[in-house]
Residue, then its C-alpha position, 0 to 999 in steps of 0.5 A: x500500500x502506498x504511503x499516502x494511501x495509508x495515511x489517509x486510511x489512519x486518518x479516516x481510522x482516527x476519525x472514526x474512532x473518535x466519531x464511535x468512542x467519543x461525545x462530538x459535541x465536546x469542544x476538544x473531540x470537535x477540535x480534533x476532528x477538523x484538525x483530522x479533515x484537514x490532515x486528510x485533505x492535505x496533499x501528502x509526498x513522501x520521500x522514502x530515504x535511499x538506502x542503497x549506500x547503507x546496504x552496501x555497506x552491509x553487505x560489505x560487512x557480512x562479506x568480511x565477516x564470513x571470509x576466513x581469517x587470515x592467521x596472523x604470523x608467530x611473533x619473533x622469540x624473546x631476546x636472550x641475554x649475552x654474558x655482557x648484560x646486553x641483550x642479543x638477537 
């Protein structure tokens, strides 16, 4: 269903609702339903955000995640002392 073809459903919904469980003559439940009829009859153009960049980067994600990990090397043995205190490779 189109965006602007639901908002008008909930409109008429909210109206009704109000017409059925509210009293029409008080002066806030009258209130609400102009502001309803004019919500209603207001043109209604939503832009629905693009999203390509975001799954894109998604995608990317899950691609790395899944790849197999690259082991990392050994690290190098610790240096050994020499009989002169300095340290040897």
């Amino acid at each position: 269903m189109p965006q602007p073809v639901a908002y008008r459903a909930d409109i008429r919904a909210a109206r009704d609702w109000l017409n059925r469980y509210f009293d029409t003559q008080n002066k806030a439940v009258t209130s609400v339903l102009a502001t309803l009829r004019e919500l209603g009859e207001s043109p209604v153009n939503i832009e629905v955000p693009d999203i390509a960049g975001t799954l894109e980067a998604v995608r990317h994600y899950k691609i790395a995640r899944d790849a197999p990990a690259i082991e990392a090397p050994e690290p190098a043995p610790p240096a050994k002392p020499s009989s002169t205190g300095a340290r040897v490779r």
